[in-house]
Residue, then its C-alpha position, 0 to 999 in steps of 0.5 A: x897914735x896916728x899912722x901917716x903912709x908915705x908912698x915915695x918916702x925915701x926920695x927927695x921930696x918924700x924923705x924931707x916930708x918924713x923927718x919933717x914929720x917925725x919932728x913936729x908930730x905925734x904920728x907913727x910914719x910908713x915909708x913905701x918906696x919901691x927904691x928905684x934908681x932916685x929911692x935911697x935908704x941913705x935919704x933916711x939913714x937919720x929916722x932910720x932908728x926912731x920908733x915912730x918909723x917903719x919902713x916897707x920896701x914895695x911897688x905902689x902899683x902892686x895891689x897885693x902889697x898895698x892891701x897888706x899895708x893897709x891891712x897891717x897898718x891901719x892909715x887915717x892918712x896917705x901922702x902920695x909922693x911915689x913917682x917918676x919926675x924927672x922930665x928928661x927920663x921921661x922923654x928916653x923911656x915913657x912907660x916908667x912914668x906911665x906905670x908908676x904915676x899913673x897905675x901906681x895912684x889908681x893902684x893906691x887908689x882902689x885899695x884905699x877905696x877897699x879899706x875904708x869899706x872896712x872902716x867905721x863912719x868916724x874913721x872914714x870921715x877923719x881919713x885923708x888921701x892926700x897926693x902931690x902933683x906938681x905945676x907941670x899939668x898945666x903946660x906952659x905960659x907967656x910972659x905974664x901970667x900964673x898958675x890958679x886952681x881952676x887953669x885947664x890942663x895942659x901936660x907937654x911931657x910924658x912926665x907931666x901927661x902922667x902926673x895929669x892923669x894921676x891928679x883927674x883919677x884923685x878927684x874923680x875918686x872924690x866925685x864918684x866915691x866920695x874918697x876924702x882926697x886932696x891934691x897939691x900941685x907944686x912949684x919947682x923944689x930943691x934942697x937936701x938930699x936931691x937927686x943929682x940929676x936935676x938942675x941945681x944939684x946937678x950943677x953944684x956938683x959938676x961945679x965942683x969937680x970941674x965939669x960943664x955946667x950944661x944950660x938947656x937952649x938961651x937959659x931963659x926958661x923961667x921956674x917958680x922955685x920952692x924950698x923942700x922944707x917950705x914945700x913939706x910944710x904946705x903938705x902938712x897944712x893942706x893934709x891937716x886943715x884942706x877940704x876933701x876935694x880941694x887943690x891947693x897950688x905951693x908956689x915959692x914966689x921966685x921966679x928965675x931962668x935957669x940962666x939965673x939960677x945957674x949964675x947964684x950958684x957959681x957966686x955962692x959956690x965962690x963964696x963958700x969953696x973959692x974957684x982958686x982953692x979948688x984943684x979940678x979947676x985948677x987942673x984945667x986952667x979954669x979961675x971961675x965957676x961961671x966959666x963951666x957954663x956951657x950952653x946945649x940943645x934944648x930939651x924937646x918940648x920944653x915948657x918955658x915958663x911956669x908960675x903959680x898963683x898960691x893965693x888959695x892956700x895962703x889966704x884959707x889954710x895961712x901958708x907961706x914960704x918961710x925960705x926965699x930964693x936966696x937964702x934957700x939956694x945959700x942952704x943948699x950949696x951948704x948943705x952938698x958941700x958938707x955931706x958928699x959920702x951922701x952926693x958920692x953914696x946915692x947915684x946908681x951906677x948907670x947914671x953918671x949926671x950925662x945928658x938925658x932927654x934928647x930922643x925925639 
C-alpha cells in the first residue's frame, strides 16, 4: 500500500483532503499537524480509528522530525497544506507566517531532497511533492480580468508574501534539483470544519447567537468562492495526473462580494433556523439575520478582488467544480447548524470570533 504525508492535515482544507482520501483510495495516510490555534484533532475524530491513518503531531519546519517521517514512513507523496492563512492574523503578527509558510516548505523541502537521495530511479520518478497555495500571490485585480498560471506575483499581505515565497522555493526545488513538485494555487474555500475566524463560518455563527455581523469597508470586495470538497478533488487530480513542474489554478467560478455572501447566508439561515424561532434574537428585539450586518473599517490593504482563470486544469487533467455557490453555501449552513459540540469544541480559548488585523 501507498503512503500520502498530509502537512496541515487536521486543519481545514487538510482534514476534508484526508477523509476524501480515506474514502476513495487505497493509500495509508500521515497526518503532520503541529496543532496550533486552527489544528484540531476534533477535525478527524471520524478516520481517527481507520487502519489506514497515523497521526504525528510535529512542527513542518523542524527538520529532525521531518527526517524521522520519512524515515519511518516511506512517502511517494507529500501534499503540503501545513500553514497560517488567516490574513488578518497575518497583519497582528507576521512571523508565524514567516516561520511556518516559509521555513516550514523549505524545511520539507530539503528533507524530501535528502530522502529521495535514498530511494531507487523507480521511486524517485513515481515520487510527488504536491504543495497548495492559494490565488492571493497574485495581489489584486480590476474589474475585469483572471487568474492564469503565468500572472506575475503580487503578494499585499504578509500571509500571501509568505505563500509567495513557499510557492517560487517549490519550483525552484523543481528547477535546481529536479524535485517532482507540483503546486495548486486555490480560490477561496469554505465548507466543513472551517475555522470560525473566516468569513462564512464567522458569520453563520455570530448569525446564530445574535452577534454583529461584521462587513469589512462597502462589502463589495469580490472572491472567487470553491467548495472544500471540490477543492480536494482538484488536489488529488493534479497529485495523480499534473506534471512535475506544473501549476494548476482551482477556481470555483463564483465570484461574489463579501456583501453578497453575507445576504445568502441570512436567507439561508432564515430558511433553516427562522429569526423568529431563535431566542438570541428575540432577546434583542431583532425579526431578521440581515438586520446583524454591521459595516467596519477595512482591512489594511485589502485586495479587492481576486478570480481565477481554471482553464488549465479542466481542460488537461478534466476537473471541474461539482458544488456551485448556492448549493455549497446550502451544505454549509447545514452542516454548522448539526454539528455545534464541533463549532462549541474547536476555538481556543484566546480567540472569541473578535476582530483581528487592524494594526498598521
Amino acid at each position: 500500500m501507498q503512503t500520502w504525508v498530509i502537512t496541515g492535515g487536521a486543519g481545514f482544507i487538510g482534514s476534508n483532503l484526508v477523509r476524501l482520501a480515506l474514502r476513495e483510495k487505497n493509500v495509508r495516510i500521515v497526518v503532520i499537524d503541529k496543532l496550533t490555534y486552527a489544528g484540531n484533532l476534533n477535525s478527524l475524530q471520524d478516520v481517527a480509528q481507520n487502519p489506514h491513518f497515523v497521526f504525528v503531531q510535529a512542527d513542518i519546519a523542524d527538520a529532525h522530525a521531518m527526517a524521522r517521517v520519512f524515515a519511518d514512513y516511506a512517502p511517494c507523496a507529500i501534499l503540503n497544506l501545513a500553514a497560517e492563512t488567516h490574513v488578518d492574523r497575518s497583519i497582528d503578527g507576521p512571523a508565524a507566517f514567516i516561520q511556518t509558510n516559509l521555513v516550514g516548505t523549505f524545511t520539507l523541502l530539503e528533507a524530501t531532497r535528502e530522502y529521495l537521495r535514498t530511494r531507487t530511479n523507480a521511486e524517485k520518478n513515481a515520487f510527488r511533492f504536491l504543495h497548495v497555495s492559494t490565488d492571493e500571490v497574485y495581489g489584486t485585480l480590476g474589474t475585469t480580468g483572471a487568474f492564469q498560471e503565468t500572472t506575475p506575483y503580487a503578494p499585499n499581505s504578509p500571509y500571501s508574501a509568505s505563500k509567495a515565497g513557499a510557492d517560487h522555493l517549490v519550483r525552484a526545488y523543481h528547477e535546481t534539483y529536479g524535485l517532482p513538485t507540483l503546486i495548486t494555487n486555490c480560490s477561496n474555500n469554505y465548507g466543513p470544519y472551517q475555522f470560525p475566524e473566516k468569513l462564512i463560518p464567522l458569520m453563520i455563527l455570530n448569525a446564530l447567537e445574535g452577534k454583529a455581523l461584521p462587513i469589512y469597508g462597502d462589502g463589495g470586495h469580490v472572491r472567487d468562492w470553491l467548495y472544500v470538497d471540490d477543492h480536494c478533488r482538484g488536489i488529488l487530480l493534479a497529485l495523480e495526473k499534473g506534471m512535475p513542474g506544473e501549476k494548476y489554478n482551482l477556481g470555483g467560478g463564483n465570484e461574489r462580494t463579501n456583501l453578497e455572501i453575507v445576504d445568502m447566508l441570512c436567507a439561508l439561515l432564515e430558511a433553516k433556523r427562522p429569526a423568529a424561532q431563535n431566542t438570541a434574537l428575540h432577546a434583542r428585539g431583532i425579526t431578521s439575520y440581515a438586520e446583524l450586518k454591521t459595516f467596519v473599517t477595512d482591512r489594511p490593504g485589502h485586495d479587492r478582488r481576486y478570480a481565477i482563470d481554471a482553464t488549465k486544469v479542466r481542460s488537461e487533467l478534466g476537473w471541474k467544480p461539482q458544488q456551485d455557490i448556492a448549493s455549497g453555501l446550502a451544505q454549509t449552513v447545514l452542516w454548522y447548524l448539526e454539528n455545534t459540540k464541533w463549532c462549541n469544541d474547536v476555538p481556543s480559548g484566546q480567540y472569541q470570533r473578535e476582530r483581528l488585523g487592524t494594526a498598521r
